[in-house]
N, CA, C and O atoms as a Tinker XYZ file with bonds, in Angstrom:
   272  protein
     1  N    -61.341000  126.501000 -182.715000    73     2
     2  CA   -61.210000  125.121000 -183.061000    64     1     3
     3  C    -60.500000  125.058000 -184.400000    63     2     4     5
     4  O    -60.722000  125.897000 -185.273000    81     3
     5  N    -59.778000  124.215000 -184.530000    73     3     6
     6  CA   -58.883000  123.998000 -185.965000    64     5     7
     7  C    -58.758000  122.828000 -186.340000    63     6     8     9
     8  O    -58.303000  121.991000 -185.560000    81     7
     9  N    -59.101000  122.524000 -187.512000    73     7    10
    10  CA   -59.150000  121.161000 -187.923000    64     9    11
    11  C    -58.426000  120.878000 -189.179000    63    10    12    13
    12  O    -58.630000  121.510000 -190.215000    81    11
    13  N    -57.119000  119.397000 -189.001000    73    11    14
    14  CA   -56.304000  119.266000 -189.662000    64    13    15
    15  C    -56.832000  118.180000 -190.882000    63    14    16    17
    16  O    -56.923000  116.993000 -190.565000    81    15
    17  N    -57.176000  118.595000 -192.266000    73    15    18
    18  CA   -57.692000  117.683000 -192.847000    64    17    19
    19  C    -56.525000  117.192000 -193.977000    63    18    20    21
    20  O    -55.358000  117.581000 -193.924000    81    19
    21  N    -57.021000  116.319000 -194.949000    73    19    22
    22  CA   -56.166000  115.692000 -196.186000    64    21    23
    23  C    -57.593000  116.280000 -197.244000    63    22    24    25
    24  O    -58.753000  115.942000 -197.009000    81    23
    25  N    -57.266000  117.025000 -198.180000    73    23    26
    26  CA   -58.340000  116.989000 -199.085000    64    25    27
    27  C    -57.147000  117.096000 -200.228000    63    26    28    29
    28  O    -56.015000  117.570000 -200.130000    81    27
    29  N    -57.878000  116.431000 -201.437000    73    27    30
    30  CA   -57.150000  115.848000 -202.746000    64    29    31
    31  C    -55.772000  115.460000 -202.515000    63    30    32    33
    32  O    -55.187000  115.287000 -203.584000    81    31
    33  N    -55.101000  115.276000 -201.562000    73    31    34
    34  CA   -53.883000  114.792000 -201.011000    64    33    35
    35  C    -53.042000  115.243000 -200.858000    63    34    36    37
    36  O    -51.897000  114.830000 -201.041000    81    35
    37  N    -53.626000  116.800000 -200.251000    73    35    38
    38  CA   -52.715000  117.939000 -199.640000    64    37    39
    39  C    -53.351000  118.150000 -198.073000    63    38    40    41
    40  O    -54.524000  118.167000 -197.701000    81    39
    41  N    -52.121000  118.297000 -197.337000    73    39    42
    42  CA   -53.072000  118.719000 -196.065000    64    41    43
    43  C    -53.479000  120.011000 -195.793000    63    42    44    45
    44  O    -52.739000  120.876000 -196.262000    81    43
    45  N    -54.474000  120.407000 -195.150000    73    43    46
    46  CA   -55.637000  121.766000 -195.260000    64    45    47
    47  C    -55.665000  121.788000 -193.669000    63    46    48    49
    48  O    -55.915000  120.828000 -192.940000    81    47
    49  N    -55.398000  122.912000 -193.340000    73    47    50
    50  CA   -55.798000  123.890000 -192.090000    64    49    51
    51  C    -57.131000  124.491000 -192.103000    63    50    52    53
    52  O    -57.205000  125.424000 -192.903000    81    51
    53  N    -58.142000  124.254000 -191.500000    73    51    54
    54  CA   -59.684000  124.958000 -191.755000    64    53    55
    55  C    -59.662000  125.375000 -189.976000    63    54    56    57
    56  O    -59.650000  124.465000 -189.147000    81    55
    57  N    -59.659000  126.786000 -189.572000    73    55    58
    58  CA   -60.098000  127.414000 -188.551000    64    57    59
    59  C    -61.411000  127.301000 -188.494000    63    58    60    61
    60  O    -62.047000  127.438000 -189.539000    81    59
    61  N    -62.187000  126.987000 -187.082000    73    59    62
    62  CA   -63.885000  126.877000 -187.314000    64    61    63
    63  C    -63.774000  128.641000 -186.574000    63    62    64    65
    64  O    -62.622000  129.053000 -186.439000    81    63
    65  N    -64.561000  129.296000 -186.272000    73    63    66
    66  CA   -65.626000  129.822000 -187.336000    64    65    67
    67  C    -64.912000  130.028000 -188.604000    63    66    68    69
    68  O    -63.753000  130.441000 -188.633000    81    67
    69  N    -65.601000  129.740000 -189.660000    73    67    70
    70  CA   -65.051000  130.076000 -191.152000    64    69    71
    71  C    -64.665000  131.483000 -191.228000    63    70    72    73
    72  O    -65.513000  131.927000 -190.454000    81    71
    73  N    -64.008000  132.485000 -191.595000    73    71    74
    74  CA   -63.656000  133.637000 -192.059000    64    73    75
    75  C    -65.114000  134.298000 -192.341000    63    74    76    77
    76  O    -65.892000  133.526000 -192.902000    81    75
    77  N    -65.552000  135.425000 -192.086000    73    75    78
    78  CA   -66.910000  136.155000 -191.984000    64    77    79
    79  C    -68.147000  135.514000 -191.679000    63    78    80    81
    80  O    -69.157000  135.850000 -192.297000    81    79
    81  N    -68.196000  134.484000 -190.655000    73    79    82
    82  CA   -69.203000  133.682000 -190.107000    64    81    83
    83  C    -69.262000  134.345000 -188.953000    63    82    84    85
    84  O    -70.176000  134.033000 -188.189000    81    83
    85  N    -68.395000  135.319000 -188.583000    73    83    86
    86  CA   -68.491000  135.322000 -187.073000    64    85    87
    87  C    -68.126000  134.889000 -185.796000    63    86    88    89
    88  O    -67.856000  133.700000 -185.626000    81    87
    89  N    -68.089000  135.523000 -185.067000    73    87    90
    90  CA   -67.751000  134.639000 -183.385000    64    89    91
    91  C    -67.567000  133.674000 -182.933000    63    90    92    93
    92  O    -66.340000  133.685000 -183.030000    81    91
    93  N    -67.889000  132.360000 -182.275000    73    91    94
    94  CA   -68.818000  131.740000 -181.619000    64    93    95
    95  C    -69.334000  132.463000 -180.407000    63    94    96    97
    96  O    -68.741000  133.423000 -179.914000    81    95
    97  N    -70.414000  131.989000 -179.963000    73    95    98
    98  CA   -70.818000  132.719000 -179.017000    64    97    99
    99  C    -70.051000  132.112000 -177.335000    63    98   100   101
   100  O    -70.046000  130.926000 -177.007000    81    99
   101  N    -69.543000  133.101000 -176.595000    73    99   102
   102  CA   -68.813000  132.768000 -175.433000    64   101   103
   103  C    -70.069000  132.053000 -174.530000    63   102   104   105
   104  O    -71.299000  132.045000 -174.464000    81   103
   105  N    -68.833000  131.442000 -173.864000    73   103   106
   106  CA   -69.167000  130.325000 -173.253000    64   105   107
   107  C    -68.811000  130.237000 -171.636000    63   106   108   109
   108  O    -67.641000  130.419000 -171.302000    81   107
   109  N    -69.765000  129.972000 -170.686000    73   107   110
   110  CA   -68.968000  129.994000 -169.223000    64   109   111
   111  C    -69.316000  128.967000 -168.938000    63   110   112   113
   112  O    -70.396000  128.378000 -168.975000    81   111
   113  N    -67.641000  128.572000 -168.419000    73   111   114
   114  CA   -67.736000  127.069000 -168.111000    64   113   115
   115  C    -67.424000  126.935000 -166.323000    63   114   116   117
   116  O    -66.222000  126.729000 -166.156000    81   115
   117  N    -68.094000  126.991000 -165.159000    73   115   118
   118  CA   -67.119000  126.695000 -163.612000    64   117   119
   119  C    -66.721000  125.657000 -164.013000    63   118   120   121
   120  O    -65.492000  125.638000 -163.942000    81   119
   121  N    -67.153000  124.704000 -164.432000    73   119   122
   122  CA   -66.618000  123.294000 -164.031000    64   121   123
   123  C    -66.212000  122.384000 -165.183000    63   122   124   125
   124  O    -66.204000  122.941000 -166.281000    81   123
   125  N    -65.933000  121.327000 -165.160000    73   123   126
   126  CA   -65.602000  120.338000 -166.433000    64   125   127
   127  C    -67.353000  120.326000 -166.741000    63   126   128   129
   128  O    -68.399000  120.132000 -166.122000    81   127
   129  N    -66.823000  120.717000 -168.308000    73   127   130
   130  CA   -68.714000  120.590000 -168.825000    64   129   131
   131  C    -67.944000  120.284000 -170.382000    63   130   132   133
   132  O    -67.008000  120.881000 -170.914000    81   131
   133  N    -68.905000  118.880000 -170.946000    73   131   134
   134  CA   -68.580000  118.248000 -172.318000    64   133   135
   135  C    -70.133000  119.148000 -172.908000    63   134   136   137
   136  O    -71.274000  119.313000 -172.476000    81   135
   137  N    -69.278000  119.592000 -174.222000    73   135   138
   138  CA   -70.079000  120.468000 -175.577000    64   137   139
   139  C    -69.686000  119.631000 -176.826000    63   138   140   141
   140  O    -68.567000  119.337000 -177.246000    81   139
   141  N    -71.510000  119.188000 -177.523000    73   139   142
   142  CA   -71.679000  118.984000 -178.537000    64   141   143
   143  C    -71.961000  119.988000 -179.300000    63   142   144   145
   144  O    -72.330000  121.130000 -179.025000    81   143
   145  N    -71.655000  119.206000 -180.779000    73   143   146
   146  CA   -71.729000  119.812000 -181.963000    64   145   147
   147  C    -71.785000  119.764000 -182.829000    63   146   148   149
   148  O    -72.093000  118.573000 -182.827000    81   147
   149  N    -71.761000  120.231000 -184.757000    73   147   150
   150  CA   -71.417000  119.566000 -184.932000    64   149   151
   151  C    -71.247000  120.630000 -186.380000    63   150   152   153
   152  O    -72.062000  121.544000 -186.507000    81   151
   153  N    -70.361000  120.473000 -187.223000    73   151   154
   154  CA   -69.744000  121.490000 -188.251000    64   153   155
   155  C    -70.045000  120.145000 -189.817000    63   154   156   157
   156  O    -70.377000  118.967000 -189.949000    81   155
   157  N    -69.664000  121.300000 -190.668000    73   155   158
   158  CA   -69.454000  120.319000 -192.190000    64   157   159
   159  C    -67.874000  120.692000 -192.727000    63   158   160   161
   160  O    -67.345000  121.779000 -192.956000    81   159
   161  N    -67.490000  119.636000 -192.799000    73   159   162
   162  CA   -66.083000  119.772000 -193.694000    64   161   163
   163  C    -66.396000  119.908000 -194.962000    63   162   164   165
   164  O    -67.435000  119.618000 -195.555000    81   163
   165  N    -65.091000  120.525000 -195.449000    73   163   166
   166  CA   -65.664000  120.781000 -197.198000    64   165   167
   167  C    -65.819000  119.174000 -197.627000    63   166   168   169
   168  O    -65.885000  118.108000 -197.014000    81   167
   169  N    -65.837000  119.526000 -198.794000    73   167   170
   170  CA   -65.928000  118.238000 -199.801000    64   169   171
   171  C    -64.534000  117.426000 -200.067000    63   170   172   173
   172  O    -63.382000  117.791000 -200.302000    81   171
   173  N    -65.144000  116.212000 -199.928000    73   171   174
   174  CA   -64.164000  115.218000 -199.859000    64   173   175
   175  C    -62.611000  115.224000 -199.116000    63   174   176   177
   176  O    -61.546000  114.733000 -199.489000    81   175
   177  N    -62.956000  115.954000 -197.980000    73   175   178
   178  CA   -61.667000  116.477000 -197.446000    64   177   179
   179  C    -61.680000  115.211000 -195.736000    63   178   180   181
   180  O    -62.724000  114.960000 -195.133000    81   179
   181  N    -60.600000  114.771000 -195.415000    73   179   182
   182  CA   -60.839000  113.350000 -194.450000    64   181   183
   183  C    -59.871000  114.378000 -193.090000    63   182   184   185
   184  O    -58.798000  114.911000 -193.373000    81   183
   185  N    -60.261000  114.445000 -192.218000    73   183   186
   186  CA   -60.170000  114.335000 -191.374000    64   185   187
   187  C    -58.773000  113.473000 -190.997000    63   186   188   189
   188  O    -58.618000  112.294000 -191.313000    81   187
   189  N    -57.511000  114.503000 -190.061000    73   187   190
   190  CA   -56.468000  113.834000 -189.598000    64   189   191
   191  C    -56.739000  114.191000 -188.162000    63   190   192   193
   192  O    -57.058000  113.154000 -187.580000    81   191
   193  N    -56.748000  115.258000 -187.317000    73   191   194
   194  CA   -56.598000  115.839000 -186.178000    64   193   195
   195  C    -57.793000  116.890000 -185.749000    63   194   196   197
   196  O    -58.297000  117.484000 -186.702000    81   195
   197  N    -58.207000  117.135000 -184.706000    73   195   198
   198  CA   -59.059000  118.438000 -184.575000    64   197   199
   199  C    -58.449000  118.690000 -182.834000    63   198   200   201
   200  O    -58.248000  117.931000 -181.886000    81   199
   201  N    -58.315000  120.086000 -183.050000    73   199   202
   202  CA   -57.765000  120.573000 -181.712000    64   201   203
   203  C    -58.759000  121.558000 -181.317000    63   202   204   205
   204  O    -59.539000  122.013000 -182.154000    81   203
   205  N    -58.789000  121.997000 -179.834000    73   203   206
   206  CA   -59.488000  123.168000 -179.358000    64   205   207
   207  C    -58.902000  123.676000 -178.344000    63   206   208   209
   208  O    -58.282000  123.033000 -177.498000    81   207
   209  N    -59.082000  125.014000 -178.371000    73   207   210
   210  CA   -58.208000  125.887000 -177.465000    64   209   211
   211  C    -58.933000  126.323000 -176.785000    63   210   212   213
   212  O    -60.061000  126.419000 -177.271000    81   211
   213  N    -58.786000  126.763000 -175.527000    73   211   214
   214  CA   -59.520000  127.751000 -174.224000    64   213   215
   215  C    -58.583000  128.619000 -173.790000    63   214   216   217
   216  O    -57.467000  128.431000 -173.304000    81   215
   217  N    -59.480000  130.050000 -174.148000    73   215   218
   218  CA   -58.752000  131.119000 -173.861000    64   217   219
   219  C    -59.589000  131.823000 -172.875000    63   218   220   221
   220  O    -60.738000  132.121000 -173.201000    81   219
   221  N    -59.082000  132.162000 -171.542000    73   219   222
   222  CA   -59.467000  133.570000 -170.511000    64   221   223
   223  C    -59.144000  134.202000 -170.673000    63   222   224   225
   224  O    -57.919000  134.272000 -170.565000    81   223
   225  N    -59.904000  135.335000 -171.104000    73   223   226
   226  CA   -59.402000  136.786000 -171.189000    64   225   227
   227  C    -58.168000  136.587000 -172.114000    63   226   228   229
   228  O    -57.089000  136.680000 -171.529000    81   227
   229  N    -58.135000  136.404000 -173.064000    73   227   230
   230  CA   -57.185000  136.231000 -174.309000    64   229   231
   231  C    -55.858000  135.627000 -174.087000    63   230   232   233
   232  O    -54.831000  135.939000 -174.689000    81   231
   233  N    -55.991000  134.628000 -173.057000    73   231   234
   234  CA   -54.882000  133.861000 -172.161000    64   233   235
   235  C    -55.173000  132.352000 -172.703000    63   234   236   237
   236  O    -56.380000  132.137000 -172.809000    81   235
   237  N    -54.301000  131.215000 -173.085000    73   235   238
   238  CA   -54.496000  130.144000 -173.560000    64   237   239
   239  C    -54.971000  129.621000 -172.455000    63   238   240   241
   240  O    -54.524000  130.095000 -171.411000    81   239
   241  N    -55.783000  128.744000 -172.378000    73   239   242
   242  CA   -55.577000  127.665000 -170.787000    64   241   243
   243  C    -55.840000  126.537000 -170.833000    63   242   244   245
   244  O    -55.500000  125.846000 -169.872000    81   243
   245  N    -56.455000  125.992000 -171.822000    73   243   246
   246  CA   -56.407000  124.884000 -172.174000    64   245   247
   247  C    -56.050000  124.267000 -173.343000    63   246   248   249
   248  O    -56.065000  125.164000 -174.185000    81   247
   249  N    -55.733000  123.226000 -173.872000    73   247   250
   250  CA   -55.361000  122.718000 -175.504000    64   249   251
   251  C    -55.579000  121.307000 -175.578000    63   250   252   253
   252  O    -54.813000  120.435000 -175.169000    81   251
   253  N    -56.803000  121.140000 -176.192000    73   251   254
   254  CA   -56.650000  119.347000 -176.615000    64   253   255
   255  C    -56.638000  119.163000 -178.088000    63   254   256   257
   256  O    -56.925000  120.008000 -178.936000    81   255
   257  N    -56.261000  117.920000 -178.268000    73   255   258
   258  CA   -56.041000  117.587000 -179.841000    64   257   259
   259  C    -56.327000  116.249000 -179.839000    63   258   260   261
   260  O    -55.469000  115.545000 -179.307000    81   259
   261  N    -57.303000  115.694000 -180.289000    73   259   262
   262  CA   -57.872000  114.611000 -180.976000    64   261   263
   263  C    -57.649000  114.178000 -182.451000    63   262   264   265
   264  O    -57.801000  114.762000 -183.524000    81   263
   265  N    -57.221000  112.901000 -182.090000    73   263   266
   266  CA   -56.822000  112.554000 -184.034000    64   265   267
   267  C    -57.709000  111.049000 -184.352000    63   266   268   269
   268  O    -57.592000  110.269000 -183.407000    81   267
   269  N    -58.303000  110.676000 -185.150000    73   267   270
   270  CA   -59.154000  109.388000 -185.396000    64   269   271
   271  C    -58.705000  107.817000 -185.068000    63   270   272
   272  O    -59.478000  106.890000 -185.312000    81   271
């Protein structure tokens, strides 16, 4: 997941898992299945876009991008 923010009025790239957080834990999906959640942005940083990728077997297969 990657999320496109504005903090102090530069735009910021933040990859979720943070850098030495780890994994997420895999996920099997057969069918259309909606996943909650829910992360902290740094400080004072606003939110432009958040995208998520689905990868099989290290193959892209899906890509959405949501913007506010």
């Amino acid at each position: 997941m990657v999320a496109s923010l504005m903090r102090d009025g530069k735009p910021v790239t933040s990859s979720l898992p943070e850098s030495g957080a780890g994994p997420l834990p895999g996920l099997r999906v057969t069918h259309d299945q909606r996943i909650e959640g829910t992360f902290a942005l740094p400080a004072g940083a606003t939110v432009r876009a958040g995208t998520v990728r689905i990868l099989q077997n290290g193959q892209l297969r899906a890509t959405q991008t949501a913007m506010p």
